[in-house]
Every structure is written in C-alpha cells, then in structure tokens.
C-alpha positions as CSV (number, residue, x, y, z in Angstrom):
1,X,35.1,16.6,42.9
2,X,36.6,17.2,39.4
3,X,37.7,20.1,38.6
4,X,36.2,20.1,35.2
5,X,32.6,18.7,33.9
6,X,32.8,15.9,30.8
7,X,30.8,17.1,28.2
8,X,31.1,13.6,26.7
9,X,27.8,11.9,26.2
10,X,26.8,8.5,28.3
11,X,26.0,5.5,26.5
12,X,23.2,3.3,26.6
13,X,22.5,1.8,30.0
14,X,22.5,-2.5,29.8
15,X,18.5,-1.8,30.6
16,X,18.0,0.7,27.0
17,X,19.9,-1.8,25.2
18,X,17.9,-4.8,26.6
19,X,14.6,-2.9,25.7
20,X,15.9,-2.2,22.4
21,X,17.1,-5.8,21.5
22,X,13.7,-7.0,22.8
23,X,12.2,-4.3,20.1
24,X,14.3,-5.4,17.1
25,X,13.4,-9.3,17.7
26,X,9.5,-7.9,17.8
27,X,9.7,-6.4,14.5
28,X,12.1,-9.5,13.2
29,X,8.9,-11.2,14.1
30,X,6.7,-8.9,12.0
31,X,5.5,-7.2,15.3
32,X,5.9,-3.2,16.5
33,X,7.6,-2.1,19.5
34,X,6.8,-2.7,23.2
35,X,6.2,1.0,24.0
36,X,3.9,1.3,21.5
37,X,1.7,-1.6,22.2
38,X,1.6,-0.6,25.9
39,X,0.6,2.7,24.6
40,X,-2.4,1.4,22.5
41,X,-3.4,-1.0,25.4
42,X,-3.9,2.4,27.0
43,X,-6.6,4.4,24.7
44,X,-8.2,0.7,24.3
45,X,-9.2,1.2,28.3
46,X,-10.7,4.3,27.6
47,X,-14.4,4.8,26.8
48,X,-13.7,8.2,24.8
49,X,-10.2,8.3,24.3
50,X,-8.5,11.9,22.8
51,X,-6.9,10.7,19.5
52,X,-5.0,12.4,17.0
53,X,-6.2,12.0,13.4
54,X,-5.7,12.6,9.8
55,X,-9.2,13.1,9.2
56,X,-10.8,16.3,7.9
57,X,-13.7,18.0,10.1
58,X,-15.9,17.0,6.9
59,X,-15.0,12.8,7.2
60,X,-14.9,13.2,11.4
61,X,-18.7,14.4,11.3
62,X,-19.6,11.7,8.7
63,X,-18.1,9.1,10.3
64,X,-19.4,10.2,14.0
65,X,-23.1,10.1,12.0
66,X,-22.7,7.0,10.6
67,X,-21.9,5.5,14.3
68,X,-17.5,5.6,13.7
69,X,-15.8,6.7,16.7
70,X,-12.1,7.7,15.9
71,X,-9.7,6.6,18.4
72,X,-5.9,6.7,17.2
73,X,-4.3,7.6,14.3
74,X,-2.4,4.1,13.4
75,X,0.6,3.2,11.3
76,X,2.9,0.9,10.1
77,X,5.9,1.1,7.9
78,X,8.6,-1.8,6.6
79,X,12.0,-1.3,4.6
80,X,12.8,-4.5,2.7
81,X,16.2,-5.2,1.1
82,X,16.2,-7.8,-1.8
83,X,18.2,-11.2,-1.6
84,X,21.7,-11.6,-3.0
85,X,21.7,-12.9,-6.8
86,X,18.2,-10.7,-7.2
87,X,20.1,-7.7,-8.3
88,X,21.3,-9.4,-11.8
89,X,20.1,-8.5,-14.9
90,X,17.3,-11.0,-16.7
91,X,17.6,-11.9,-20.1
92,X,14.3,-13.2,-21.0
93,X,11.0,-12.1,-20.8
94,X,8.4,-13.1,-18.4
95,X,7.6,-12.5,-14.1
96,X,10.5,-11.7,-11.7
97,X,8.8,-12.9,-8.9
98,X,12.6,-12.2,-6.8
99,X,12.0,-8.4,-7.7
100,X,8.2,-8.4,-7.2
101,X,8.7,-10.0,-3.6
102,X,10.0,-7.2,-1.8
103,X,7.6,-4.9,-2.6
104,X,4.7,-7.5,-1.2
105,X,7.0,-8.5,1.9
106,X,6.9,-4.7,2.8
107,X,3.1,-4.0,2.1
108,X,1.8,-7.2,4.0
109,X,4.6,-6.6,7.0
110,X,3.5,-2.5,6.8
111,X,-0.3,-3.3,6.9
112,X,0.3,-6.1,9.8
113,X,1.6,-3.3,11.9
114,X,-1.1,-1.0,11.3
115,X,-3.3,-3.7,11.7
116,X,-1.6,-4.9,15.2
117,X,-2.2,-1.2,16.5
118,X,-5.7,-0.6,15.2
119,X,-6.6,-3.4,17.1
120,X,-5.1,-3.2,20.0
121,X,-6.5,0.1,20.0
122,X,-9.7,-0.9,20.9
123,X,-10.8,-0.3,17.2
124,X,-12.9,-2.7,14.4
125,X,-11.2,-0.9,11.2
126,X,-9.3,1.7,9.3
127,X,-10.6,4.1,7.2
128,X,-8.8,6.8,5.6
129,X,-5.4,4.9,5.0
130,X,-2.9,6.4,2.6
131,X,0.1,4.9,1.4
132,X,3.5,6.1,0.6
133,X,6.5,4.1,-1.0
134,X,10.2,4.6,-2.6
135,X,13.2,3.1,-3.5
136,X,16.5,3.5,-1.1
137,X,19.1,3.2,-3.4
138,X,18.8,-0.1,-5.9
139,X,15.8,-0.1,-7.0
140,X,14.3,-3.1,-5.9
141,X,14.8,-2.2,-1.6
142,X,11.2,-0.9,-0.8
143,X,10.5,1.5,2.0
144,X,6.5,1.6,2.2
145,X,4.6,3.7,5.1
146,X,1.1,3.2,5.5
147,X,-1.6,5.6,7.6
148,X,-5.0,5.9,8.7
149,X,-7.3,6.3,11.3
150,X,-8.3,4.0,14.1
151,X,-12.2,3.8,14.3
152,X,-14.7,1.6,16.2
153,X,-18.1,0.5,15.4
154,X,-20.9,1.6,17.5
155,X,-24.0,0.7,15.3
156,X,-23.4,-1.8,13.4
157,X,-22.2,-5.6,14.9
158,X,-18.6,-6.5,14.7
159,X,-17.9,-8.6,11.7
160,X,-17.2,-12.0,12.5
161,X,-15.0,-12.6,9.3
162,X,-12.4,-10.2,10.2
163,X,-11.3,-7.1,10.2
164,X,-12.5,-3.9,8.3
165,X,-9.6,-1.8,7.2
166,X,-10.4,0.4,3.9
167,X,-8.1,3.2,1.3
168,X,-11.7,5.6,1.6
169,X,-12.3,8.3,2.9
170,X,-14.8,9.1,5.7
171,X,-17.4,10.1,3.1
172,X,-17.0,7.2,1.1
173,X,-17.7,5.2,3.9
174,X,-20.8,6.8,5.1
175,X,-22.1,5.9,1.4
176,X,-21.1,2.6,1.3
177,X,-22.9,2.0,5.2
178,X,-25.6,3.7,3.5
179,X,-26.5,1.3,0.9
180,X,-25.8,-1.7,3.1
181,X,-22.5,-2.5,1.8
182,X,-19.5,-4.0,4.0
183,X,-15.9,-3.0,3.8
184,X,-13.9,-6.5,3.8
185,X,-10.2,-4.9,4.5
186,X,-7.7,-4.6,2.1
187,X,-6.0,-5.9,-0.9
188,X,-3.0,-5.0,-2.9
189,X,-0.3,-6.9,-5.3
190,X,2.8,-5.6,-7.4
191,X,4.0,-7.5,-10.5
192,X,7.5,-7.3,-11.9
193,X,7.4,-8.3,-15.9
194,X,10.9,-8.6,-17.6
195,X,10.4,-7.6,-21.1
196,X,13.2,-8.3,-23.7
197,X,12.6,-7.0,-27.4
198,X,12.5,-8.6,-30.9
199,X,15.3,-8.3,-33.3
200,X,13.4,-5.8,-35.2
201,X,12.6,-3.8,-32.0
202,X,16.1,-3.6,-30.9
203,X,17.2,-2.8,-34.2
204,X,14.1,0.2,-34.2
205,X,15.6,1.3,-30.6
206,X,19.2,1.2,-31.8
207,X,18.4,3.5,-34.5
208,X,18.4,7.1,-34.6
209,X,19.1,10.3,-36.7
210,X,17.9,11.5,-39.8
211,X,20.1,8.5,-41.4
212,X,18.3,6.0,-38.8
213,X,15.8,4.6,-40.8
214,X,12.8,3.2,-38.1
215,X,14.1,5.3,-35.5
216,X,13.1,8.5,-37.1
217,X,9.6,7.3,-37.3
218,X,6.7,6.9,-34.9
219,X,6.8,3.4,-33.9
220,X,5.0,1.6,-31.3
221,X,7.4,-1.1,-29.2
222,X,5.0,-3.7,-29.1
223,X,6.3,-6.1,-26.4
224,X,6.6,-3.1,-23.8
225,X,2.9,-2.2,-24.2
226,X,2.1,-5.8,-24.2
227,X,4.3,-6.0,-21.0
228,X,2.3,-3.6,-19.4
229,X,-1.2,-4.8,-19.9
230,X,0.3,-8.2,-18.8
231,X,1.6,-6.5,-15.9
232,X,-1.3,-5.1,-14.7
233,X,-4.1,-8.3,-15.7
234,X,-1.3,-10.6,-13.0
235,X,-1.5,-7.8,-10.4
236,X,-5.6,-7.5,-10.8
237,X,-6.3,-11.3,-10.5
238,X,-4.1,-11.2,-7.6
239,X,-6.3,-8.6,-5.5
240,X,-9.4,-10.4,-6.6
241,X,-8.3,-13.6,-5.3
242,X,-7.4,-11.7,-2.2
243,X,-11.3,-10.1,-2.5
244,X,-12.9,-13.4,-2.7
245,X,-10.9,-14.8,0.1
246,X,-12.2,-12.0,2.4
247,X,-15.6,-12.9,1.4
248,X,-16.1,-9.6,-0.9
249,X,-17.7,-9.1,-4.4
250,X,-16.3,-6.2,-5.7
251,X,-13.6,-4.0,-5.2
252,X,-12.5,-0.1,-5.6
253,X,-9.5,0.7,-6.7
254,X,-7.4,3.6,-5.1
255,X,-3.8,2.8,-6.3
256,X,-2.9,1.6,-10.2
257,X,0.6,2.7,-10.5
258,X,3.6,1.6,-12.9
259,X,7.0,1.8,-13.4
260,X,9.3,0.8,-16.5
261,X,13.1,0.5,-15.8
262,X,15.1,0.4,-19.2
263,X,18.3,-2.0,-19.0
264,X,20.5,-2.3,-21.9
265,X,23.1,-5.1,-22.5
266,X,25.7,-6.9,-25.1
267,X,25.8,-10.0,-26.4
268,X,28.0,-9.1,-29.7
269,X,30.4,-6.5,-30.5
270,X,28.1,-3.5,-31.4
271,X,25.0,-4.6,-30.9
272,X,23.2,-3.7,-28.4
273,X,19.9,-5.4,-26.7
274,X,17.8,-3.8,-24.5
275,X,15.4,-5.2,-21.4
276,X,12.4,-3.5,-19.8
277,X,11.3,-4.0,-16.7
278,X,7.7,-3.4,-15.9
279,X,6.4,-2.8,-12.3
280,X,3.1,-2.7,-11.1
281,X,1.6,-1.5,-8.0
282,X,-2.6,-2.1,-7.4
283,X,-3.8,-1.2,-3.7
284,X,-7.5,-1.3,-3.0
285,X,-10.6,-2.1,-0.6
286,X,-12.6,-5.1,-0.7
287,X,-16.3,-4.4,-0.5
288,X,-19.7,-6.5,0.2
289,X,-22.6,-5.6,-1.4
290,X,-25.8,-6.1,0.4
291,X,-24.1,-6.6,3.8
292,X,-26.8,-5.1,6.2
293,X,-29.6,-2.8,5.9
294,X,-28.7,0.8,4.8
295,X,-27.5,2.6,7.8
296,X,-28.6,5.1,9.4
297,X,-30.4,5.8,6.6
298,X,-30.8,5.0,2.9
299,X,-28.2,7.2,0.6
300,X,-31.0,9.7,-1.0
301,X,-30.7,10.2,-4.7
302,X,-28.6,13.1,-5.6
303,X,-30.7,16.5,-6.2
304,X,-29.6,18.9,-9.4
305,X,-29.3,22.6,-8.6
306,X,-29.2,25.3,-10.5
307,X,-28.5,29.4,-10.0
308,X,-29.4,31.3,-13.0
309,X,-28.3,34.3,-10.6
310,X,-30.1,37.7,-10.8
C-alpha cells in the first residue's frame, strides 16, 4: 500500500474516449449526441412525461387549451468557422455568398438538431423558439443557439407535409389555431452585400474638418443605403421561397437584423477607399391560412373597455 495518495487526476478510460469519438462523428454528420437521443427516446415512451420549459404559465395554459401538450424543452446550437481565402477583403460591390454561408450552415445545422430532438421526443412542433447568435473572434465564424419548447398535438391531425416548428409564442399560436391557420415550420436567410463607394463618396468620407468641404455637411452615402435595401429584398425572397416550398402563404416575421462592417483600403499613395459590408439576418414562421376549421373555438372579436373610475 503506498504510503502517500496521488492527487493526480485519471484520464479518460479507452470506453469515454470511444463514446466521445462516436459523438463527434454524429455531429460531423449534422446529428446530436448519443446520450441525448437515448434520453429523448425516453420521454417519447411516456404518456405524460415531466418536461422542463421556457414557457410562461400564461403560454402553458393557452397552449394546454388549444390541445398542445409540452413535453421537452429542445435545443440545438452550431459554431461554424469560414473557409481559408474567405477572410480577404473584396473590392467590388455585389453578394459574398463565402461570408453569407456560414451564418446559413450554422442556422440550418442549429435548427436540424432542435428539430432531431423535438421529434424524437415524441413531439409534432416547436413553439416558442428563440434564437441567439455572435461572432467568436473574425467576424464571419458564427456561433448560433436556438431554443424552444417541444409540444404535441392532441386535437388537431398530424400534418402530413412536415413538421410544425414556429418563433411564436404560445399565445400567438392559440390565435393562429383559432382562425384555422397552420404553422408550416420555419424559414430564415442572411445576406452579405459588399458595398464599395463612388469617387465622390470616398472623397465625401475622406473629408473632414471645418476645411473639409462635403465632409462638414449632412450627406447621405447613397450606395450604403442602397446596400441595405438590397440586402434585405435578397434575404426576403429567400424566406419566401422557403415559405412556398413548405406549402405556406404568408409569413411573420420575428427577426430583421443588420450589420454594416466598415473596411478601408489603398490603392494609391494617400488616397484612401473604403468598403462596406452589409449583413442581413431574417428568421421567421411560415403560416397557412385557412388550414382547418377554427379550433377550439373561433378567435372572438376584441371587446373595448373603459374605467372612467369614481
């Protein structure tokens, strides 16, 4: 027996590191972990399974009334690193489709997962999902976290087109079952637009100071505006071709962020030139009008109240 204990810590066994190289080829394959999915497997066996949720007590009754049954709280997450020769600076204007990439690789691989466990849950949707994103150190690598909660369906059929995942809130989708409408899942783009200025735009950016001619005045930079609209118009038809694919005809809108990143360069002495690129971020849910009768009831008109007090 040793005379003195080794405080030094034991690695990984050769069974932990065969689990763990199983569970890094799963989410190489756009998957989630094998503990997890056995995990999920296990409240899908369960008539009335205890869940944690995200919900408030408001959204849990008005989903239970509108026939909802929460059963998990779901998530999925994805951290993306760009491709080498992305990083370089662009020196025209138009889509960077190798910037723009990462940020859809990372949504589509996030929502996948949360997708993966809802279902295996046991569950026909998500309702409730939030979404949080940033950058880990350049830029253009994407960490994005999405989630919800795991509900299923016990009033209205299954959907046989696929399945119902939505960025509302229990309320909103008690209305929506309310007036017969269907949610179709969800849908979701970001556009990168490189931006470059006109002489006479550079020369308005370049100047400054009382002596600085255009640069003391208000001035609107044209080409970034117009960058931005054009931005945002690529991103939209994006989500709508995504909304007509899931069979949906119209769509609310939860996310409609943008970024501009100024870049500056030189292509003769003194003069410098400056880039702007403009990033767009749309996230929303599909919905079908008309879908099925109103359920469980028809949404009643809203009543006006007024206290004229004492």
């Amino acid at each position: 027996m040793p005379l003195f204990r080794s405080n030094q810590p034991t690695g990984p066994s050769d069974a932990e590191l065969r689990a763990a190289e199983v569970d890094l080829e799963r989410i190489r394959q756009g998957g989630i972990p094998l503990g997890a999915e056995q995990r999920l497997r296990r409240v899908a066996e369960q008539t009335d399974p205890f869940f944690t949720s995200d919900l408030s007590s408001k959204e849990y009754a008005l989903a239970q009334a509108s026939g909802l049954q929460p059963v998990s709280q779901v998530m999925g997450s994805s951290v993306v690193q760009h491709g080498w020769g992305v990083g370089q600076t662009y020196y025209y204007s138009g889509e960077i489709t190798a910037l723009s990439d990462p940020w859809n690789l990372a949504r589509d691989r996030a929502f996948g997962r949360l997708e993966q466990e809802a279902r295996l849950a046991g569950a026909d949707a998500v309702i409730g999902i939030e979404m949080s994103h940033r950058a880990i150190g350049d830029p253009n690598n994407v960490e994005l976290v999405v989630f919800g909660t795991a509900v299923r369906d016990r009033a209205l059929p299954r959907r046989a087109a696929g399945f119902g995942s939505c960025t509302l809130s229990g309320q909103d989708v008690d209305k929506l079952r309310r007036i017969g409408a269907e949610v179709c899942g969800v849908v979701g783009h970001t556009t990168v637009l490189c931006v470059q200025l006109s002489m006479t735009s550079n020369w308005v950016m370049n100047s400054s100071g009382w002596l600085g001619g255009a640069g003391a005045q208000n001035m609107e930079i044209s080409e970034i505006s117009h960058g931005v609209a054009a931005a945002r118009s690529r991103a939209m038809a994006e989500v709508h071709r995504q909304a007509a694919v899931a069979g949906a005809n119209t769509i609310v809108v939860s996310t409609l962020r943008h970024s501009i990143d100024h870049r500056e360069y030189e292509q003769a002495v003194g003069m410098r030139y400056h880039l702007f690129y403009v990033t767009m971020n749309v996230l929303g849910t599909a919905i079908k009008l008309d879908a099925h009768p109103p359920h469980p009831a028809p949404l009643q008109a809203p009543m006006m109240s007024i206290n004229l007090g004492s």
